[in-house]
C-alpha positions as CSV (number, residue, x, y, z in Angstrom):
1,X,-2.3,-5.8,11.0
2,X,-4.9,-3.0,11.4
3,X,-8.1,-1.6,10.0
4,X,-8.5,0.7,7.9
5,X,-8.3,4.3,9.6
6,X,-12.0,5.0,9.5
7,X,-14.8,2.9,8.7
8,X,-16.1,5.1,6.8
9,X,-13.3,5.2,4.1
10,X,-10.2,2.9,2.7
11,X,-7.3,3.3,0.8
12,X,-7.8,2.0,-3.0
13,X,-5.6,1.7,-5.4
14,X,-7.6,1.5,-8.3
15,X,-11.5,0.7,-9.1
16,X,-12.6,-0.2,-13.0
17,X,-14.6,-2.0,-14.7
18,X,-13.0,-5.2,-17.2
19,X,-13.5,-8.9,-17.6
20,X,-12.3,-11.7,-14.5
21,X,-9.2,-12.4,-16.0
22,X,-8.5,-15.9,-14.4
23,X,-9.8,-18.6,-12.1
24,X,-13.3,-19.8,-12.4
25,X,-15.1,-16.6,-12.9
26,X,-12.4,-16.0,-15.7
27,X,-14.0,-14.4,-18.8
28,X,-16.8,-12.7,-17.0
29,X,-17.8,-8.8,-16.5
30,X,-16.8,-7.7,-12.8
31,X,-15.9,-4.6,-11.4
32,X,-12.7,-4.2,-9.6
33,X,-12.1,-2.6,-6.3
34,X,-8.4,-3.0,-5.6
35,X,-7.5,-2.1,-2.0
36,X,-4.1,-1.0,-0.8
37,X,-2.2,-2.7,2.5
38,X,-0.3,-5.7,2.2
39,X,2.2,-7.7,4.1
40,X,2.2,-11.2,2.9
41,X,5.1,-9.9,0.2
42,X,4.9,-12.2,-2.5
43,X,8.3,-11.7,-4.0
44,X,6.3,-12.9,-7.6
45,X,3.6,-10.1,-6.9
46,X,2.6,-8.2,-10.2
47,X,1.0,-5.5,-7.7
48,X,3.3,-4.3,-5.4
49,X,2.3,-1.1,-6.2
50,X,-0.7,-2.2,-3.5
51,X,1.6,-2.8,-0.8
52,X,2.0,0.4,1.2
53,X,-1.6,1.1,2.0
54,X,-0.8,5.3,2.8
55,X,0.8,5.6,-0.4
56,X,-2.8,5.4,-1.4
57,X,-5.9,7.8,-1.5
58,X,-9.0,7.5,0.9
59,X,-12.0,6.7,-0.9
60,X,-15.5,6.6,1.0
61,X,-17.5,3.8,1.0
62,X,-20.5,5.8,-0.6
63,X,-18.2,6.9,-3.7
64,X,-17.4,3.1,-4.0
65,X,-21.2,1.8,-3.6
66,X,-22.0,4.5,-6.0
67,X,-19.5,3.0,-8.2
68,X,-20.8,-0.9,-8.1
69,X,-24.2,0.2,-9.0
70,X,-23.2,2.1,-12.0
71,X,-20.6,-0.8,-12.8
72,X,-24.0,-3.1,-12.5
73,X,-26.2,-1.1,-15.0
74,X,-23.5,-1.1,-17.4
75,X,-23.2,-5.0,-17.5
76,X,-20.5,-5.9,-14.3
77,X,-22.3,-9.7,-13.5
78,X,-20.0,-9.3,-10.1
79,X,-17.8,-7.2,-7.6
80,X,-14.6,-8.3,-6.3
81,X,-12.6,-7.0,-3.8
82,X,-8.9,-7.5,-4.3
83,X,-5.6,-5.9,-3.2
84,X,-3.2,-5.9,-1.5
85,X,-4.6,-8.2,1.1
86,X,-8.0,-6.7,1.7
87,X,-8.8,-8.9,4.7
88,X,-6.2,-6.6,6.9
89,X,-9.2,-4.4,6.6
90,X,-12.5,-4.4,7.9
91,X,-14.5,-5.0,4.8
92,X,-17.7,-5.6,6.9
93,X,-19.1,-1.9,5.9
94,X,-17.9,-1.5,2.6
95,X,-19.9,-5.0,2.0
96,X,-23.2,-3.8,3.3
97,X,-22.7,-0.3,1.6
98,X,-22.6,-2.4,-1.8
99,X,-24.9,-4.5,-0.9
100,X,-27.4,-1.9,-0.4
101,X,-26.3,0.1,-3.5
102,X,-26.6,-2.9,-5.7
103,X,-28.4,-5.6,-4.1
104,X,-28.3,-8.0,-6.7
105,X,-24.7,-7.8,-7.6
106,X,-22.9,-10.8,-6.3
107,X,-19.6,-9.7,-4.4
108,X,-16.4,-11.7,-4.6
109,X,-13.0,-12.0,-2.6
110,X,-9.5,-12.7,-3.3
111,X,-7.2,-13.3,-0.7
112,X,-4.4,-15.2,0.3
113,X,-5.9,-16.5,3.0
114,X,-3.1,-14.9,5.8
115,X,-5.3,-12.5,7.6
116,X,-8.8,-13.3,9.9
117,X,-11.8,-13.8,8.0
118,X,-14.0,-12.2,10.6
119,X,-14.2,-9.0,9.7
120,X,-14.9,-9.7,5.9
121,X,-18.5,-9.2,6.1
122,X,-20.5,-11.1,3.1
123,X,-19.6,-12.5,-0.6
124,X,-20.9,-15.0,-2.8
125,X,-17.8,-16.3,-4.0
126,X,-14.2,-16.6,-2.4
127,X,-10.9,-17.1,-4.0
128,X,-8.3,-18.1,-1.6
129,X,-4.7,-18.4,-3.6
130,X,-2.4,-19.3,-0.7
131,X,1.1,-19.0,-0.2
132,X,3.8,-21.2,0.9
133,X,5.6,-18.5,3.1
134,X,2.5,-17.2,5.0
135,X,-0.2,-20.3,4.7
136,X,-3.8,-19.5,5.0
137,X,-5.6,-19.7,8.2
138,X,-8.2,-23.0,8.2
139,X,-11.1,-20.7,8.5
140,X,-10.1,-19.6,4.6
141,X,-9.4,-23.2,3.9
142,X,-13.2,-24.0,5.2
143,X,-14.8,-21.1,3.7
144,X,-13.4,-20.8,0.3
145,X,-14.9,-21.0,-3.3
146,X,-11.9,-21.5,-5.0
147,X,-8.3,-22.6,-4.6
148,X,-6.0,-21.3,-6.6
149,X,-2.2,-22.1,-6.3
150,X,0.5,-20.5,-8.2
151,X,3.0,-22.5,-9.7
152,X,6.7,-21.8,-10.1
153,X,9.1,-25.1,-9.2
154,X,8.2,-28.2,-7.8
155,X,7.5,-27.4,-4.0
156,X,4.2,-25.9,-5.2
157,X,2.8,-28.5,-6.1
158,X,3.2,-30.1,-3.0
159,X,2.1,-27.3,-1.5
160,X,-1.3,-27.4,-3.9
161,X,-2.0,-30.7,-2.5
162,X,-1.6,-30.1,1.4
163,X,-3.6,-27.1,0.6
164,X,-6.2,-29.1,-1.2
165,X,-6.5,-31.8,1.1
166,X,-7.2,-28.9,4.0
167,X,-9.6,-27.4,2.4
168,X,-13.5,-28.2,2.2
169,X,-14.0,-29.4,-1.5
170,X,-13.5,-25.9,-3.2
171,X,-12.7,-26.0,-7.2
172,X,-9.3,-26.6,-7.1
173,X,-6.7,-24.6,-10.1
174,X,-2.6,-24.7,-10.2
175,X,-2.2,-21.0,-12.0
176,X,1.1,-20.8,-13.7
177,X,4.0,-17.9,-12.4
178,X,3.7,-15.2,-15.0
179,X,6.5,-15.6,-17.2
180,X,7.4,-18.3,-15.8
181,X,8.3,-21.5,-18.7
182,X,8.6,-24.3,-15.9
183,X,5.7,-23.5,-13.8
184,X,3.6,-23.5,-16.6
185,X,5.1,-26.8,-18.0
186,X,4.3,-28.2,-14.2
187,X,1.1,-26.9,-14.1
188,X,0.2,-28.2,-17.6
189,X,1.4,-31.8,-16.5
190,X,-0.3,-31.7,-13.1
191,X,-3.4,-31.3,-14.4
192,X,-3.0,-33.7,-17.1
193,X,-2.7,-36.4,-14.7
194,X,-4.9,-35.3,-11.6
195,X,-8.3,-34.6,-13.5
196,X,-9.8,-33.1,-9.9
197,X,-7.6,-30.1,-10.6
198,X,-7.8,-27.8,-13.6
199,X,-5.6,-24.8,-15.3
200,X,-5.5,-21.1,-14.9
201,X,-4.5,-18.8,-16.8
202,X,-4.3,-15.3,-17.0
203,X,-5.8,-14.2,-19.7
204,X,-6.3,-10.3,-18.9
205,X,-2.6,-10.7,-19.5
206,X,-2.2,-12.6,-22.7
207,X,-5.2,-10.3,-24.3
208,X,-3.7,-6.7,-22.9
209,X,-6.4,-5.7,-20.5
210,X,-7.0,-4.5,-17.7
């Protein structure tokens, strides 16, 4: 894994402004800066578009700070930074360029978890949703927010539970596959009967937007 090529610039996929779809945060305003370059390969991944990172323009850290404060005014309560994998970049100077445009404006983090948490600079709020094929490093497990574990068979909800029991008391959520019946079912069940844990859902999804 590299950095991006200048620190000054990364590749983004998209950036727009919409309601947190899932996980804790779900239902709130945030503005979205999706970053491209990723090589967990979920073979579920609704964003593989994101993979290839030079398939993707270079956007400069001052058009993207410039972004996040106009995303504030207009009612964004957060920032997250998605991808992709954005922690195979360094995200330390695109932090403190949002920070400083929008000071305020708490940012947030999705990952899976697979890449160093070093470089990452500074959020408020980290979601880690693991993977069984590339687990997270135990510096994610220690820093996160928010655990969220897809669910498609069986396995993954083993997997949820060595995850959780890793990890440093984050809010813990089983998000069902997309599309999928019996990961939902699981999930539902799971939850049911382990009340530590709660449901996810994504409702961007159900509701058609962004």
């Amino acid at each position: 894994m590299t950095a991006a090529r200048s620190a000054e610039t990364l590749p983004v996929v998209e950036t727009f402004h919409s309601l947190q779809g899932e996980g804790v945060h779900s239902g709130r305003s945030a503005f979205f800066i999706r970053l491209a370059g990723c090589s967990v390969g979920c073979p579920w991944c609704d964003t593989r578009q994101s993979w290839p990172r030079d398939s993707h323009p270079l956007r400069s850290l001052s058009e993207l700070a410039s972004q996040v404060s106009q995303a504030q005014a207009t009612g964004a309560a957060f920032a997250v930074i998605t991808g992709g994998e954005p922690l195979e970049h360094d995200l330390g100077p695109l932090c403190e360029a949002l920070a400083e445009a929008a000071p305020d404006l708490p940012l947030h983090l999705e990952t899976s978890g697979a890449a160093p948490l070093a470089l990452s600079g500074r959020f408020a709020w980290i979601t880690l949703s693991p993977k069984p094929h590339r687990p997270p490093r135990q510096e994610l497990l220690a820093a996160c927010d928010e655990l969220k574990v897809i669910v498609h068979d069986e396995s993954d909800l083993t997997f949820a539970e060595t995850m959780a029991a890793a990890a440093s008391g984050p809010a813990l959520l089983l998000q069902p596959g997309h599309g999928c019946r019996k990961g939902q079912e699981l999930a539902i069940e799971f939850v049911k009967a382990h009340p530590q844990w709660r449901l996810s859902l994504q409702s961007h999804k159900w509701l058609g937007v962004r």
